[in-house]
N, C-alpha and C positions, 0 to 999 in steps of 0.2 A: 706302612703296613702294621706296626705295630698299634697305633694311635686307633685303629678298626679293631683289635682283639680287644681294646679296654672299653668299646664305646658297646660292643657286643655284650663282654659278662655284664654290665652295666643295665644294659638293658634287660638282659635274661635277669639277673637277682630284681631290679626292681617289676619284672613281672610273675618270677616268682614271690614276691611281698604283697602284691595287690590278688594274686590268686589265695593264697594265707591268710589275707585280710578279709576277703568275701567269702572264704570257708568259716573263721572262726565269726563272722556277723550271720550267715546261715545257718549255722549250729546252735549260737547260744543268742543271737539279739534280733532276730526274723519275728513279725508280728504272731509267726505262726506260735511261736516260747513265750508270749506276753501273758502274764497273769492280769485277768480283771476281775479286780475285788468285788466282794457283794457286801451288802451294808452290814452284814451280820459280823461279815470277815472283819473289815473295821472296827465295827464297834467289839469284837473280842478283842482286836490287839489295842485299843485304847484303856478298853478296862485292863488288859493283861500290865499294861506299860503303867497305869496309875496302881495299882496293887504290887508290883517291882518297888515302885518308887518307895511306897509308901511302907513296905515291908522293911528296907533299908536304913529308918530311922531308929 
């Protein structure tokens, strides 16, 4: 009897971990949240990153 109560939470925690898991990939990692650069975007953070670097000398 006992050995069905641990197989039970067992199962309920790891269904509540995969319902967790598909909440926090719907919220924050769903194509729907995907940034698509535009070449403009790029090329400011390239010039941004080489004007950092080269300010630091």
């Amino acid at each position: 009897m006992r050995r069905s109560t641990y197989g039970r939470e067992i199962i309920a925690v790891l269904c509540l971990k995969l319902f967790g898991l598909a909440a926090l990939y719907y919220l924050f990692f769903s194509p729907a949240h995907q940034f698509a650069p535009t070449p403009q975007d790029v090329a400011r953070h390239l010039v941004d990153n080489a004007k950092a670097a080269t300010a630091g000398r």
